[in-house]
C-alpha positions as a Markdown table, in Angstrom:
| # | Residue | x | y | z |
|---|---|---|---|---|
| 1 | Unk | 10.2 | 11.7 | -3.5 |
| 2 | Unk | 7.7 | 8.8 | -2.5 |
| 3 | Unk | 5.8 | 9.2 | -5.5 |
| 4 | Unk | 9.2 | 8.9 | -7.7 |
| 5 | Unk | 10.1 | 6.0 | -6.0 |
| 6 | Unk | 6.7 | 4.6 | -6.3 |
| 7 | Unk | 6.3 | 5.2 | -9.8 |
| 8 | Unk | 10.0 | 3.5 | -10.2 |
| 9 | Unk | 9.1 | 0.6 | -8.4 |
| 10 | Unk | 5.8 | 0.6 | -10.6 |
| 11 | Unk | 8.0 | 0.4 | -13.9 |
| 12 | Unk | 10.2 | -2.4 | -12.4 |
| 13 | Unk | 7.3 | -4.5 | -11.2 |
| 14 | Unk | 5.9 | -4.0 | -14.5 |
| 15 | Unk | 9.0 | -5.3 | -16.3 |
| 16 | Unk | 9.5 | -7.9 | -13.8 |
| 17 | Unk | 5.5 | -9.1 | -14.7 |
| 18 | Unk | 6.2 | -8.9 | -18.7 |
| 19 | Unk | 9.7 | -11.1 | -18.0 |
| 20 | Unk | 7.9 | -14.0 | -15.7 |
| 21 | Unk | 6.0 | -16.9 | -17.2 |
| 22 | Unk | 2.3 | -15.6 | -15.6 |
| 23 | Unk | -0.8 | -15.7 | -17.3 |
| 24 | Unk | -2.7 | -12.6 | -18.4 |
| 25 | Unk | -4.9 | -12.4 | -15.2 |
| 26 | Unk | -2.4 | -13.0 | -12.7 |
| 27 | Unk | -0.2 | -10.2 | -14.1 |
| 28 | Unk | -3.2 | -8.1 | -14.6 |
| 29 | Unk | -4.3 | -8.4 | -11.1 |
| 30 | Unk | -0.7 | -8.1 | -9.8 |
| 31 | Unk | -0.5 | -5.0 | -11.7 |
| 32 | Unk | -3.8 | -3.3 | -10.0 |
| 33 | Unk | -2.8 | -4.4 | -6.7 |
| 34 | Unk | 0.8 | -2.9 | -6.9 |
| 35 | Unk | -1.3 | 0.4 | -8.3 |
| 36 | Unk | -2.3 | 0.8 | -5.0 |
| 37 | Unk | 1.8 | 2.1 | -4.3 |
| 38 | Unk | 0.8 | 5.2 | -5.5 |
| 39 | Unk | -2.0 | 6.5 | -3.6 |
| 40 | Unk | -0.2 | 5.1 | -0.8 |
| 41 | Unk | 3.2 | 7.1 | -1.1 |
| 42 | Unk | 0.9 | 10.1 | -1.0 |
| 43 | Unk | -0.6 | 9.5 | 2.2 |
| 44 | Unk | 0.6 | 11.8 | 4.4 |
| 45 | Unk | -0.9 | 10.2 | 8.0 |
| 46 | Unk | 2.2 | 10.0 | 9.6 |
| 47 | Unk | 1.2 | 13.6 | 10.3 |
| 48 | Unk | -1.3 | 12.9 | 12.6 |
| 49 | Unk | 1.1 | 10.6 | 14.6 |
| 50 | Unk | 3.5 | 14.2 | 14.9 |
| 51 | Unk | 0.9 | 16.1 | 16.4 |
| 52 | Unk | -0.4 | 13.4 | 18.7 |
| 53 | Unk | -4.3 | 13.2 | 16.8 |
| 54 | Unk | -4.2 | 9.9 | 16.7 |
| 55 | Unk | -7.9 | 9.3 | 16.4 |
| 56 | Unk | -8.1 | 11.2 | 12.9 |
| 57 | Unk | -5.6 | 8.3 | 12.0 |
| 58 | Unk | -7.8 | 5.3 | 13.9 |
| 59 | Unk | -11.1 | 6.6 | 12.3 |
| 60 | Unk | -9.4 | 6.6 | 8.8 |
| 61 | Unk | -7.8 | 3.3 | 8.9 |
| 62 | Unk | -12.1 | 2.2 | 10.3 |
| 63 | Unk | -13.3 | 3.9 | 7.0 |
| 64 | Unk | -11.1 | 2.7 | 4.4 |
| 65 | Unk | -10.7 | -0.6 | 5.9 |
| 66 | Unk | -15.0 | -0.8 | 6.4 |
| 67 | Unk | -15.1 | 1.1 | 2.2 |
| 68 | Unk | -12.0 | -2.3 | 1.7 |
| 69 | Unk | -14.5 | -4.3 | 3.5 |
| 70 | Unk | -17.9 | -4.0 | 1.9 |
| 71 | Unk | -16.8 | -2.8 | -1.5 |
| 72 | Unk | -15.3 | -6.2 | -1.4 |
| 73 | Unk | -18.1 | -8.2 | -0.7 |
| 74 | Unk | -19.8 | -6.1 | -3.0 |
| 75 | Unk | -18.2 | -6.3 | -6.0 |
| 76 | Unk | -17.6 | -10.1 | -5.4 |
| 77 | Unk | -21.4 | -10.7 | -5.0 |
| 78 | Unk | -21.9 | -8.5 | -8.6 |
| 79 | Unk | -18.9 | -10.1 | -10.4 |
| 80 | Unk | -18.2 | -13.3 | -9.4 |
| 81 | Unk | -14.4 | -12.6 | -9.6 |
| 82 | Unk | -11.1 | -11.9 | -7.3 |
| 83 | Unk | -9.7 | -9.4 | -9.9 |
| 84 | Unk | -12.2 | -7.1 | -8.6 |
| 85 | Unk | -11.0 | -6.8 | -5.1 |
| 86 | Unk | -7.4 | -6.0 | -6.4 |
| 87 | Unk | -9.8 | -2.5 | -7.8 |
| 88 | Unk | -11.5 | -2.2 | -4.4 |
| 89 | Unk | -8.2 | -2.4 | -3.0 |
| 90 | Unk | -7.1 | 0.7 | -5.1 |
| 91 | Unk | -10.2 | 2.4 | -4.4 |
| 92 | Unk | -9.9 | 2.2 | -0.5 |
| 93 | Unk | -6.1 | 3.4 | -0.9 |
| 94 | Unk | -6.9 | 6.4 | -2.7 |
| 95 | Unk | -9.8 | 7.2 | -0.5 |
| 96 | Unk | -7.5 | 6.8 | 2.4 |
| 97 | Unk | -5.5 | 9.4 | 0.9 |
| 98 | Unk | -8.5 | 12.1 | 0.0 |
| 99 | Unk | -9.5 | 11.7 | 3.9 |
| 100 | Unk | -6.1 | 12.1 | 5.3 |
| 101 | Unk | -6.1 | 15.4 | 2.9 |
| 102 | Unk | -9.3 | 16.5 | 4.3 |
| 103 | Unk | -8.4 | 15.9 | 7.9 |
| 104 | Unk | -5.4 | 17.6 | 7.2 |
| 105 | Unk | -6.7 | 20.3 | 5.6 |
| 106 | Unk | -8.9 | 20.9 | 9.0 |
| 107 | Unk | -6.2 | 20.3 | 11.1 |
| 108 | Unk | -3.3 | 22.0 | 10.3 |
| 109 | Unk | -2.2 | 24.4 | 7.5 |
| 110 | Unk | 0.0 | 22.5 | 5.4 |
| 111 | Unk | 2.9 | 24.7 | 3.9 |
| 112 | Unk | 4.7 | 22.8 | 0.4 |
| 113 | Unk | 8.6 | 23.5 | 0.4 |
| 114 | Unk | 11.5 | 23.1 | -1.4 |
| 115 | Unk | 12.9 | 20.3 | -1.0 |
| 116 | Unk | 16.7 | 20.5 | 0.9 |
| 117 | Unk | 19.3 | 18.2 | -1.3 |
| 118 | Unk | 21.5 | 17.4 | 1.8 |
| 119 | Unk | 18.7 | 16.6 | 3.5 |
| 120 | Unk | 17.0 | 14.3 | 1.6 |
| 121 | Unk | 20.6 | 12.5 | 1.2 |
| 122 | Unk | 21.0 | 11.9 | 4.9 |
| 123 | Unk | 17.2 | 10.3 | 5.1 |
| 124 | Unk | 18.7 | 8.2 | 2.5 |
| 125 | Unk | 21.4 | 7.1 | 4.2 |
| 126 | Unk | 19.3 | 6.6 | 7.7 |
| 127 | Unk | 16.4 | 4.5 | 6.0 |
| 128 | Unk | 18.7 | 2.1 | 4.4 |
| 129 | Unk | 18.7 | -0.6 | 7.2 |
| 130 | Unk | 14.6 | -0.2 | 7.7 |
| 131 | Unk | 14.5 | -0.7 | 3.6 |
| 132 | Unk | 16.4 | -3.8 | 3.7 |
| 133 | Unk | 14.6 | -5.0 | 7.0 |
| 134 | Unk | 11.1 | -4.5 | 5.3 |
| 135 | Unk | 12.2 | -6.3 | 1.9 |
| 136 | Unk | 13.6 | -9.1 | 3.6 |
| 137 | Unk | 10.6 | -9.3 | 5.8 |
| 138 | Unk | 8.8 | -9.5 | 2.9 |
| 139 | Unk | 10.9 | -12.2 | 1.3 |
| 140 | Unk | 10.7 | -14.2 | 4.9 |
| 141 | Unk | 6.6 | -13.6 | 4.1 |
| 142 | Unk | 5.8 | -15.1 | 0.9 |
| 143 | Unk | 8.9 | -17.5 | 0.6 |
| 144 | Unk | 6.7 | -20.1 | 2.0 |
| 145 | Unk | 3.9 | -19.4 | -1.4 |
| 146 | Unk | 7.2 | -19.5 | -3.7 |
| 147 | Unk | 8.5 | -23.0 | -2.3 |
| 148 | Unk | 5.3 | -24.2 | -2.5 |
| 149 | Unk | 4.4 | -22.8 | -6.2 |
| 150 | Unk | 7.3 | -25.5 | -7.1 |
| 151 | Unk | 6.3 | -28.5 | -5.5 |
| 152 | Unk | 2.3 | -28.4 | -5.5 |
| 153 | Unk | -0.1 | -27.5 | -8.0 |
| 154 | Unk | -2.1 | -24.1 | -7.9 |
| 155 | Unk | -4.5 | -25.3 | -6.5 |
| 156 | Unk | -3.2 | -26.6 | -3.5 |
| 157 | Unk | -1.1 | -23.2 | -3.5 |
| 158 | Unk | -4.3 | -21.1 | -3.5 |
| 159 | Unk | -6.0 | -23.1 | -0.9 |
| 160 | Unk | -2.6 | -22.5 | 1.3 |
| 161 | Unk | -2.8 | -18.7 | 0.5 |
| 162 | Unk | -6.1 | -18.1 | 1.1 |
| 163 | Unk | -6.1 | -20.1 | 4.2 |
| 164 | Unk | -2.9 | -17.9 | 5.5 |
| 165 | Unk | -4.6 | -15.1 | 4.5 |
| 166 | Unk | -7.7 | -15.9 | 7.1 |
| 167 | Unk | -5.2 | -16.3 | 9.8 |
| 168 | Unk | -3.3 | -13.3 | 9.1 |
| 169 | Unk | -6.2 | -11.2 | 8.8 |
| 170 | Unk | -7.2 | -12.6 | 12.3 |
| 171 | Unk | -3.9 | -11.1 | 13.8 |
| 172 | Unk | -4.5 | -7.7 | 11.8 |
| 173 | Unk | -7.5 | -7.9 | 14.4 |
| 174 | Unk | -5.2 | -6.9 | 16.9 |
| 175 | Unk | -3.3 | -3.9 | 15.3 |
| 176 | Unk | -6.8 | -2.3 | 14.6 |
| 177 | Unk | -7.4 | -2.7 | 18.7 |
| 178 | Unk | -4.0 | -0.9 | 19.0 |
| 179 | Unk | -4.7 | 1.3 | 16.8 |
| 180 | Unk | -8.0 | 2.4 | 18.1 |
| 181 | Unk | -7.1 | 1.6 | 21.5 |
| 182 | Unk | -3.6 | 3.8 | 22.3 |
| 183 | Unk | -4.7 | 7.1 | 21.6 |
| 184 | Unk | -6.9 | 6.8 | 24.3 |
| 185 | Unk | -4.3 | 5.6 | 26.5 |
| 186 | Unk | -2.5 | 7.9 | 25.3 |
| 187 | Unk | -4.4 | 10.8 | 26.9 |
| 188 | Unk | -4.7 | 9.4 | 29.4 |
């Protein structure tokens, strides 16, 4: 179901970028980045969280972040370009997804069923309000970049994104603490 949604959203997104006056490379890169949906709707960690291993999930999130990390600096050092950290982005996610597999695969034995119609129709129903809360926190995120597309120029725009992106990378700081730092609380 994830991966039809995903792949759904993928088509919209795509229209959306064909409809919008962009130029080649920002569509392109948009495109990459929003790529990364579908290893992502295959990434099955929440698992982890169900039987309490929380440090399979912290030492995950430590390698694809660190594989995000240097394959970034890498492949900016090579290239000399952004795009290619929209590709590194795409590399960590599936990556994330082969090691949840493989943690998985030690962990528990993972039985594939068929799917129950009535209950896939109540999870609907139940994840509408956190659907709407995540899009319009979304909205509420880049609303500022939008507003500000219209009154500066790009450049003053990209110096305000990438200087927002350096602060908010700063707070992800802490969520990686929590992260790493409840499970062992949480045994304790």
């Amino acid at each position: 179901i994830q991966l039809m949604l995903s792949a759904v959203l993928l088509i919209v997104l795509l229209i959306c970028l064909l409809l919008l006056p962009l130029e080649n490379y920002t569509r392109a890169m948009t495109f990459v980045l929003c790529l990364c949906m579908i290893p992502s709707s295959l990434n099955l960690g929440y698992i982890f969280q169900a039987y309490e291993k929380m440090v399979y999930l912290s030492l995950i999130r430590v390698l694809t972040q660190g594989i995000y990390l240097l394959g970034g600096f890498l492949f900016i050092l090579w290239f000399k370009d952004i795009f290619y950290l929209a590709v590194v982005q795409f590399i960590s996610a599936i990556a994330s997804v082969a090691l949840v597999l493989f943690f998985l695969s030690r962990l528990v034995n993972l039985k594939w069923v068929k799917p129950d119609p009535v209950l896939i129709r109540k999870t609907f129903v139940l994840a509408i309000p956190f659907v709407v809360s995540a899009f319009l926190v979304q909205i509420y995120h880049n609303s500022d970049q939008v507003l500000i597309k219209f009154l500066r120029s790009d450049i003053e725009l990209g110096w305000y994104g990438a200087s927002n992106k350096i602060i908010f990378l700063l707070l992800a700081f802490t969520s990686y603490l929590n992260a790493a730092v409840f499970p062992g609380f949480s045994l304790a």
